[in-house]
The first five atom37 places (N, CA, C, CB, O) and aatype in JSON, in Angstrom:
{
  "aatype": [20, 20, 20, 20, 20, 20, 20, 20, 20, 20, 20, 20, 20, 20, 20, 20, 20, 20, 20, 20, 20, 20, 20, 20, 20, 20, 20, 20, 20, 20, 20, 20, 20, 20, 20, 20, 20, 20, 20, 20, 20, 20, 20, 20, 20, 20, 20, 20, 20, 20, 20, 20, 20, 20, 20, 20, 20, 20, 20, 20, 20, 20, 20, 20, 20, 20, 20, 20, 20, 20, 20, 20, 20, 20, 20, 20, 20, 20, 20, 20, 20, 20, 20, 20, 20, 20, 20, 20, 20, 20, 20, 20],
  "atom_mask": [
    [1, 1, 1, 1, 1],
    [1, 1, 1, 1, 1],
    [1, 1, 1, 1, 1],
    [1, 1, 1, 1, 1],
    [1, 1, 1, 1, 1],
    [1, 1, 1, 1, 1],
    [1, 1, 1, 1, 1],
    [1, 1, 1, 1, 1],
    [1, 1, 1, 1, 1],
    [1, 1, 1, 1, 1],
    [1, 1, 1, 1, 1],
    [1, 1, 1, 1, 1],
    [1, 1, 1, 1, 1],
    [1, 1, 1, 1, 1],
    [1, 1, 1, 1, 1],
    [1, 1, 1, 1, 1],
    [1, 1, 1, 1, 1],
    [1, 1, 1, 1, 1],
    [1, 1, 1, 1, 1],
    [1, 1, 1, 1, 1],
    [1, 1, 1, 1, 1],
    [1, 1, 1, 1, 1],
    [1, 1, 1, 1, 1],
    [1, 1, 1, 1, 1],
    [1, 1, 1, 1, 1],
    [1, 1, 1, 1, 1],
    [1, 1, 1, 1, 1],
    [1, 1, 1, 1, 1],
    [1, 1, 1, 1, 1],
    [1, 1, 1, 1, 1],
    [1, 1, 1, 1, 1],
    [1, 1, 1, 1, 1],
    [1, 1, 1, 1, 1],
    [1, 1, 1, 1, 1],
    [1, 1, 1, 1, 1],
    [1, 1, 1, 1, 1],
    [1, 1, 1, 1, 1],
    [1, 1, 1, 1, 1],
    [1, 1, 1, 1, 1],
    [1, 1, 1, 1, 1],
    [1, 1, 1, 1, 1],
    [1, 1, 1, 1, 1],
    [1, 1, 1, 1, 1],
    [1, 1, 1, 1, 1],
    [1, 1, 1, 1, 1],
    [1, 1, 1, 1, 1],
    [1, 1, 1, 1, 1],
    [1, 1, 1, 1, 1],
    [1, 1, 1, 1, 1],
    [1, 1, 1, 1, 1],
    [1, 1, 1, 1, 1],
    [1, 1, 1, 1, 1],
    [1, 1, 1, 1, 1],
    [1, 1, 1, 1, 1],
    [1, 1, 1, 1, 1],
    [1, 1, 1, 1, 1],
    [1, 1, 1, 1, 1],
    [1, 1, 1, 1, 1],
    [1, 1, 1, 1, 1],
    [1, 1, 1, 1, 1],
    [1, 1, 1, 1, 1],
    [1, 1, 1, 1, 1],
    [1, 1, 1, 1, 1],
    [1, 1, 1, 1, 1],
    [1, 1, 1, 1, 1],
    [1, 1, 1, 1, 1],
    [1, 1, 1, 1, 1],
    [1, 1, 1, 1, 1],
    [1, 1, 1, 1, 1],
    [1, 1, 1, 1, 1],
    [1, 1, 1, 1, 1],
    [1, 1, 1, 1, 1],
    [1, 1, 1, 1, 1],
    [1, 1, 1, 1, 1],
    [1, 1, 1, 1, 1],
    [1, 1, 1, 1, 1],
    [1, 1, 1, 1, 1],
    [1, 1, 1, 1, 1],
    [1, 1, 1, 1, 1],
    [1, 1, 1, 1, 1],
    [1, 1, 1, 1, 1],
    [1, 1, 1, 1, 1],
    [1, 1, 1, 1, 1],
    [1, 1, 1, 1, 1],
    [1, 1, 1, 1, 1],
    [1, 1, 1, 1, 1],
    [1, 1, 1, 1, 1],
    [1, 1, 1, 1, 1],
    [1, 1, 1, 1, 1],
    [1, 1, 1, 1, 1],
    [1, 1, 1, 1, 1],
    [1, 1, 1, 1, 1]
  ],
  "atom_positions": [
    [[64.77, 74.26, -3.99], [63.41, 74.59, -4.4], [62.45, 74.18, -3.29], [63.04, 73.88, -5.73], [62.66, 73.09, -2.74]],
    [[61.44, 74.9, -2.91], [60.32, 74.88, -1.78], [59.43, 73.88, -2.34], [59.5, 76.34, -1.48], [58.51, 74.44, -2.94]],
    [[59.35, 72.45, -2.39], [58.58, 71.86, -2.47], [56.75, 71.86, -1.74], [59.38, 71.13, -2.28], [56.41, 72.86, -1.12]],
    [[56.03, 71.03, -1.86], [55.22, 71.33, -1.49], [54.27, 70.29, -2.0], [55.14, 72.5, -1.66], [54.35, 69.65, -3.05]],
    [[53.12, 70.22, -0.84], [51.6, 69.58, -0.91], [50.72, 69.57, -1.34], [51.06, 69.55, -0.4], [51.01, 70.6, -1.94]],
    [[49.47, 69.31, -1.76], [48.77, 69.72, -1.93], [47.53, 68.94, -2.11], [49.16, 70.33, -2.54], [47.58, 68.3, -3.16]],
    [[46.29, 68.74, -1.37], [45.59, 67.99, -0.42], [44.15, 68.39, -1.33], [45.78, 68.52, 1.41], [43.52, 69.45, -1.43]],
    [[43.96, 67.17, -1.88], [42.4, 66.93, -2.81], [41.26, 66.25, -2.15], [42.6, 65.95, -4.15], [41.18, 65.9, -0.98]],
    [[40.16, 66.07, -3.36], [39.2, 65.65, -2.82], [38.44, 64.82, -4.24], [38.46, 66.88, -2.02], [37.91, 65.66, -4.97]],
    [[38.35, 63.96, -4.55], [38.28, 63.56, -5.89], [36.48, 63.29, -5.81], [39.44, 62.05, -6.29], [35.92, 63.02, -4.74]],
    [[35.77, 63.43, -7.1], [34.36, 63.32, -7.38], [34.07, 62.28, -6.0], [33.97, 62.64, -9.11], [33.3, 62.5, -5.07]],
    [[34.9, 61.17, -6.19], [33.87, 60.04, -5.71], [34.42, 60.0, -3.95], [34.14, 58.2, -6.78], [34.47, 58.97, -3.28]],
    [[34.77, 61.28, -3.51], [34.8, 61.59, -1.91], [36.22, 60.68, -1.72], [33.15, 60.93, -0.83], [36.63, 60.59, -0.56]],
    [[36.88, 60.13, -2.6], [38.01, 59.85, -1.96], [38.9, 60.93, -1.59], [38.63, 59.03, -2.66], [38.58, 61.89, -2.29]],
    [[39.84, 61.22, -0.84], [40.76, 61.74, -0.67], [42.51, 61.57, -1.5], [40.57, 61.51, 0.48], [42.95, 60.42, -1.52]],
    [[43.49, 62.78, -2.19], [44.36, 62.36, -2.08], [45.22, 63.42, -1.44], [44.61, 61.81, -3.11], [44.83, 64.49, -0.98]],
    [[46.75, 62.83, -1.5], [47.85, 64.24, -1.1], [48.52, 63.93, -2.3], [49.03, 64.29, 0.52], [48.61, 62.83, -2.84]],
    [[49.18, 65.44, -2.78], [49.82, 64.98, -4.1], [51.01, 65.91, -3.68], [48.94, 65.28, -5.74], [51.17, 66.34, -2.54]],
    [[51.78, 66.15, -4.7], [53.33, 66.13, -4.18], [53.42, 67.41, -6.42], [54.53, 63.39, -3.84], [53.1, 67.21, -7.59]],
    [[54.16, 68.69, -5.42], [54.54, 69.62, -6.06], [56.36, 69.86, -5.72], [53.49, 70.78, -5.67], [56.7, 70.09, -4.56]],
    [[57.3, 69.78, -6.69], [58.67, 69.94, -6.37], [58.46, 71.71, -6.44], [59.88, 69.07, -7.59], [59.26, 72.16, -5.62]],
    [[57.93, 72.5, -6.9], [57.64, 73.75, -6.59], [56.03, 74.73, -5.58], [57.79, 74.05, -7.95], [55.08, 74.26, -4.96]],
    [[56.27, 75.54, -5.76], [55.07, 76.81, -5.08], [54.43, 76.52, -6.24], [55.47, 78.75, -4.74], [53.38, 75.93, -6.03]],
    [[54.76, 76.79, -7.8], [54.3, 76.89, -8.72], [52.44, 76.32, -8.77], [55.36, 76.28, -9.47], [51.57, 77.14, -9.07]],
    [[52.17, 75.19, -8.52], [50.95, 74.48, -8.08], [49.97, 76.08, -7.64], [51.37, 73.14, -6.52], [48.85, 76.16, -8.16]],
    [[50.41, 77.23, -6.75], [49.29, 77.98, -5.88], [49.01, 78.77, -6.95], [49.68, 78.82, -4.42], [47.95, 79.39, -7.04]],
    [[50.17, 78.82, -8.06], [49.56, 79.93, -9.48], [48.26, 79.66, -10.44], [50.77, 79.98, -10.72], [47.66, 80.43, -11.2]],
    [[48.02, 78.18, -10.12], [46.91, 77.36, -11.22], [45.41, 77.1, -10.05], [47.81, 75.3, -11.93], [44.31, 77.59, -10.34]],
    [[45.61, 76.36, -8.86], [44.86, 76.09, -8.18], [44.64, 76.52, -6.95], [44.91, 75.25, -8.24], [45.66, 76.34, -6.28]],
    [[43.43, 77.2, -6.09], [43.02, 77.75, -4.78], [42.67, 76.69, -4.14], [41.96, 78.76, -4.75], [42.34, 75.6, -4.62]],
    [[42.76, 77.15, -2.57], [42.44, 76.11, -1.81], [40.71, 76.76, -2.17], [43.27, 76.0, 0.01], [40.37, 77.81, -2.72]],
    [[39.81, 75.5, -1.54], [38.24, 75.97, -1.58], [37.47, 75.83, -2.83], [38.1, 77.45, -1.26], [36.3, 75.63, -3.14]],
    [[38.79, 76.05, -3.55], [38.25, 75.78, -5.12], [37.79, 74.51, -5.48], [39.3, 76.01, -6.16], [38.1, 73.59, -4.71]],
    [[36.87, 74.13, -6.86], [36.23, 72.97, -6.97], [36.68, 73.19, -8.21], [34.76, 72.69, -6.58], [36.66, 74.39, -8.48]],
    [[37.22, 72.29, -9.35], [37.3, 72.22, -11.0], [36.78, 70.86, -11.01], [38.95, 72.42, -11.84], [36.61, 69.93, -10.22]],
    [[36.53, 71.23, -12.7], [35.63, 69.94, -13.12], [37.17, 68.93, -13.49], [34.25, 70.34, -14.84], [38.32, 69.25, -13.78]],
    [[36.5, 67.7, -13.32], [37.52, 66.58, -13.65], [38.89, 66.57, -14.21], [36.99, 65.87, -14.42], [39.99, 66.25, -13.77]],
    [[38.34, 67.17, -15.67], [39.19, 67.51, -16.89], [40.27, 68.9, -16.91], [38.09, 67.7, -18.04], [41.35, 69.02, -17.48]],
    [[39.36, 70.07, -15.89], [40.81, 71.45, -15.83], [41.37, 71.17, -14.89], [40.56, 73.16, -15.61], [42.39, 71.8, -14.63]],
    [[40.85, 69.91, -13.85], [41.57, 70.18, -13.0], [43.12, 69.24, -13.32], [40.73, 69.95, -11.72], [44.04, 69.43, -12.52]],
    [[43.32, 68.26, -14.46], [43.85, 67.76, -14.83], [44.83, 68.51, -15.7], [43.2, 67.01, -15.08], [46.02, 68.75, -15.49]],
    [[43.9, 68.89, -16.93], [44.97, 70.23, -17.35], [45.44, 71.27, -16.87], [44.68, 70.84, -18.12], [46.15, 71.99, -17.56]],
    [[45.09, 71.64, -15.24], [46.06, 72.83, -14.57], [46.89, 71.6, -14.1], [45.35, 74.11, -13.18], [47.7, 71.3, -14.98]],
    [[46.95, 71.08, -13.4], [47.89, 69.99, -13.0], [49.12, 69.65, -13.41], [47.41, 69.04, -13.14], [50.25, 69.54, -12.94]],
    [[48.36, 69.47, -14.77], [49.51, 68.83, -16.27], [50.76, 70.51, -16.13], [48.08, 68.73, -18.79], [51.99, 70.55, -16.0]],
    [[49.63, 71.75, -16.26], [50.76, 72.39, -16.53], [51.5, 72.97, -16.1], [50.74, 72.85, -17.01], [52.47, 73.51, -16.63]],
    [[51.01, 72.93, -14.52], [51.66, 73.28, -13.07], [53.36, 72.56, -12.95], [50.48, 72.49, -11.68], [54.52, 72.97, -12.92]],
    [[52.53, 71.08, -12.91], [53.83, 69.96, -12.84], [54.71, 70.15, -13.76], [53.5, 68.5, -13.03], [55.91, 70.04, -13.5]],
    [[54.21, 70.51, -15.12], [55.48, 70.42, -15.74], [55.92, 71.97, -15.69], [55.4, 69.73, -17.3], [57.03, 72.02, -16.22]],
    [[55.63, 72.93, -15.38], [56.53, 74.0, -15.16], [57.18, 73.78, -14.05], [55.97, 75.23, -15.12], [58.17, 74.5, -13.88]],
    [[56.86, 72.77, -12.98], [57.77, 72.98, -11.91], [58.92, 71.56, -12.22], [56.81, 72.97, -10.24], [60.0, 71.54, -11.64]],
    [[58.58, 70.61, -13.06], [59.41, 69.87, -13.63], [60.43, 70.03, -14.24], [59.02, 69.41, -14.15], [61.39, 69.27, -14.3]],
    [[60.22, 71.36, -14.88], [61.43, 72.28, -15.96], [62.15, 73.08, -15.42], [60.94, 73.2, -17.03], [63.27, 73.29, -15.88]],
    [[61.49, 73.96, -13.87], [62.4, 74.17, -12.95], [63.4, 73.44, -12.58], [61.93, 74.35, -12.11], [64.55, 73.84, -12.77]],
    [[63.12, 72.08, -11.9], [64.01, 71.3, -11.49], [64.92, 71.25, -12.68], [63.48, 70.05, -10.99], [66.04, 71.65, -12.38]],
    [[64.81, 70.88, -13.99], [65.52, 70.7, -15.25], [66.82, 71.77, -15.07], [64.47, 71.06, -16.64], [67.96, 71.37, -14.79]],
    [[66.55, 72.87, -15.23], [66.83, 74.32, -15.39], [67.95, 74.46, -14.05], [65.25, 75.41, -15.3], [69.05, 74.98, -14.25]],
    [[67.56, 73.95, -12.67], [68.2, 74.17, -11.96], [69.54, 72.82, -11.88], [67.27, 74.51, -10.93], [70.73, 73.06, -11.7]],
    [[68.94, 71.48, -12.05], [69.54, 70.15, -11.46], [69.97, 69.24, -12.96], [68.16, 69.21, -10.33], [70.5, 68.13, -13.0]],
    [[69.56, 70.06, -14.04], [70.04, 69.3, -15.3], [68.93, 68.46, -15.67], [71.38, 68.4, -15.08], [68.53, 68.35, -16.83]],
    [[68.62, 68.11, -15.08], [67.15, 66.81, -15.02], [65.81, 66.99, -15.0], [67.05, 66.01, -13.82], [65.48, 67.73, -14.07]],
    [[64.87, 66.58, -15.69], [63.01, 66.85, -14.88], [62.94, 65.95, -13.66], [61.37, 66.21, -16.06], [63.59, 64.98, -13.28]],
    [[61.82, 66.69, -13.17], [61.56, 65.71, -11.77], [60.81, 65.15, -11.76], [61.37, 66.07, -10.62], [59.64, 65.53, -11.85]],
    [[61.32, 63.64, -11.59], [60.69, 62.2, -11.64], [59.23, 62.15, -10.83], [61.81, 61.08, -10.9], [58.23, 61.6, -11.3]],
    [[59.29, 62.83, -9.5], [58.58, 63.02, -9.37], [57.38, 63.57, -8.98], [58.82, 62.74, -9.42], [56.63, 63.41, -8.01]],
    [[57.38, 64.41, -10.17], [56.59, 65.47, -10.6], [55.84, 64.67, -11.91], [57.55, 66.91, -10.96], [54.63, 64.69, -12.15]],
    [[56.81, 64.02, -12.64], [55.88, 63.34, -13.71], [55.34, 62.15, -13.13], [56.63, 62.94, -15.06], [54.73, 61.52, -14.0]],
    [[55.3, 61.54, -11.94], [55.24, 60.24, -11.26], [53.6, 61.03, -10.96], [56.64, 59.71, -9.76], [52.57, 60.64, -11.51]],
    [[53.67, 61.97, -10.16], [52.59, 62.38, -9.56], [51.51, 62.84, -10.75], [53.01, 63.48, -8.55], [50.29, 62.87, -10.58]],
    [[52.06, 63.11, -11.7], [51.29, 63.54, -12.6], [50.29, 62.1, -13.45], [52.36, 64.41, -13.53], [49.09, 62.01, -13.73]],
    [[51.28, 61.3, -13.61], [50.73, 60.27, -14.05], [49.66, 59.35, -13.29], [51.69, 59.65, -14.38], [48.88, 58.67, -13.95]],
    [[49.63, 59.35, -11.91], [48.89, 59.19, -10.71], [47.83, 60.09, -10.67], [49.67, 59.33, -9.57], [46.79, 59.47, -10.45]],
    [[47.68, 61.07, -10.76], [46.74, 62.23, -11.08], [45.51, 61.64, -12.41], [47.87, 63.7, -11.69], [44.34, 61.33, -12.19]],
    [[46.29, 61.63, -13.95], [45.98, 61.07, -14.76], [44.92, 59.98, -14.78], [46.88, 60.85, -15.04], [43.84, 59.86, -15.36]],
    [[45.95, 58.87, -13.56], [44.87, 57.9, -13.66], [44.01, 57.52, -12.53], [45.37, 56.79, -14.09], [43.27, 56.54, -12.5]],
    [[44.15, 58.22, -11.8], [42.71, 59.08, -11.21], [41.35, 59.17, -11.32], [42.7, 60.08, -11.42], [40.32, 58.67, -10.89]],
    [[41.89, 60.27, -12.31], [40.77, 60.68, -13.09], [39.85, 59.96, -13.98], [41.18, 61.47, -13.75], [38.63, 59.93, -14.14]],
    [[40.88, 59.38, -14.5], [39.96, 58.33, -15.86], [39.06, 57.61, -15.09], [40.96, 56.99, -16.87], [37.96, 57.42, -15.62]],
    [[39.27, 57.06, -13.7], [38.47, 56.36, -12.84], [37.51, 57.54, -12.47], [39.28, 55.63, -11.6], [37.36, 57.04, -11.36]],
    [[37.06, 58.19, -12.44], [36.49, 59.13, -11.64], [34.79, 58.96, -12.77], [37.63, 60.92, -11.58], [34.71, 58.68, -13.97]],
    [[33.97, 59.17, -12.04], [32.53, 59.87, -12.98], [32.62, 61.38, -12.95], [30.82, 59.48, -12.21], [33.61, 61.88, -12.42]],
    [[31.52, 62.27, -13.57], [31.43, 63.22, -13.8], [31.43, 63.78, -12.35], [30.5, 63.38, -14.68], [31.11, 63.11, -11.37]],
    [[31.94, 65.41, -12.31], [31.89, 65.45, -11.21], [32.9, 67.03, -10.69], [32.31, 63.97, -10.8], [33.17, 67.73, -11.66]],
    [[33.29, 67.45, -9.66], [34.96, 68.19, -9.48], [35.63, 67.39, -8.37], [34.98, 70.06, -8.92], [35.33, 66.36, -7.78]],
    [[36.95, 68.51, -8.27], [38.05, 68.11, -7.65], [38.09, 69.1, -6.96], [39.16, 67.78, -8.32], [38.3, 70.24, -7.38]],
    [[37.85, 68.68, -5.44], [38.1, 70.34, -4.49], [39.09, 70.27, -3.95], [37.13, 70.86, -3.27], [39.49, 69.14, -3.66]],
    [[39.72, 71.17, -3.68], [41.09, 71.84, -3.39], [41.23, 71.69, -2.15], [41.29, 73.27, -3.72], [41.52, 72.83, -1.8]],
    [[41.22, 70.86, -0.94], [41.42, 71.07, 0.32], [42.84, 71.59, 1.06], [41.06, 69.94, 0.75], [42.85, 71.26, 2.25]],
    [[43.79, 72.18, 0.73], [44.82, 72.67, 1.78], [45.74, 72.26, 0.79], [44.94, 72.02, 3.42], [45.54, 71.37, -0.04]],
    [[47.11, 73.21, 0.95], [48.11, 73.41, 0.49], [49.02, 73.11, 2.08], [48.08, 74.86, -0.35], [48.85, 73.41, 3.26]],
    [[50.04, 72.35, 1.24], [51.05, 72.14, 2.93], [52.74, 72.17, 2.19], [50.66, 69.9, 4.07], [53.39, 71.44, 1.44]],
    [[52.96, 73.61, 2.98], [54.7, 73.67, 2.71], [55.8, 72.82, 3.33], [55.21, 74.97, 3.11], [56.97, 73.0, 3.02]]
  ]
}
């Protein structure tokens, strides 16, 4: 499976890199794009776990971490004020 990157920008100007075990991630989120706090959490949630169920589907297992990153994502956010999440670069 083509894993993959994918390079944020959180409300409060921090930066992160987050970690996709699939492409799946480019079906929910654009680079350039800005979502508010909360979709950008629920595309996230449902990105990861479709590419989590891939891994399942292919390796018997979900991928650890895919829910690792997800949960990191999660708590993120809760730290975050009102605000978006811009999309800076996708890296294969």
């Amino acid at each position: 499976m083509p894993e993959m990157h994918f390079h944020i920008r959180w409300p409060d100007g921090s930066r992160e890199t987050c970690y996709s075990p699939s492409l799946v991630i480019k079906d929910h989120l654009a680079v350039g794009q800005d979502y508010p706090v909360e979709e950008f959490v629920a595309l996230t949630r449902l990105a990861l776990g479709i590419a989590s169920e891939r891994v399942r589907a292919r390796y018997g297992f979900p991928c650890g971490r895919a829910q690792a990153q997800l949960a990191r994502i999660e708590m993120s956010a809760r730290r975050q004020g009102p605000g978006t999440v811009h999309i800076e670069s996708f890296e294969e």
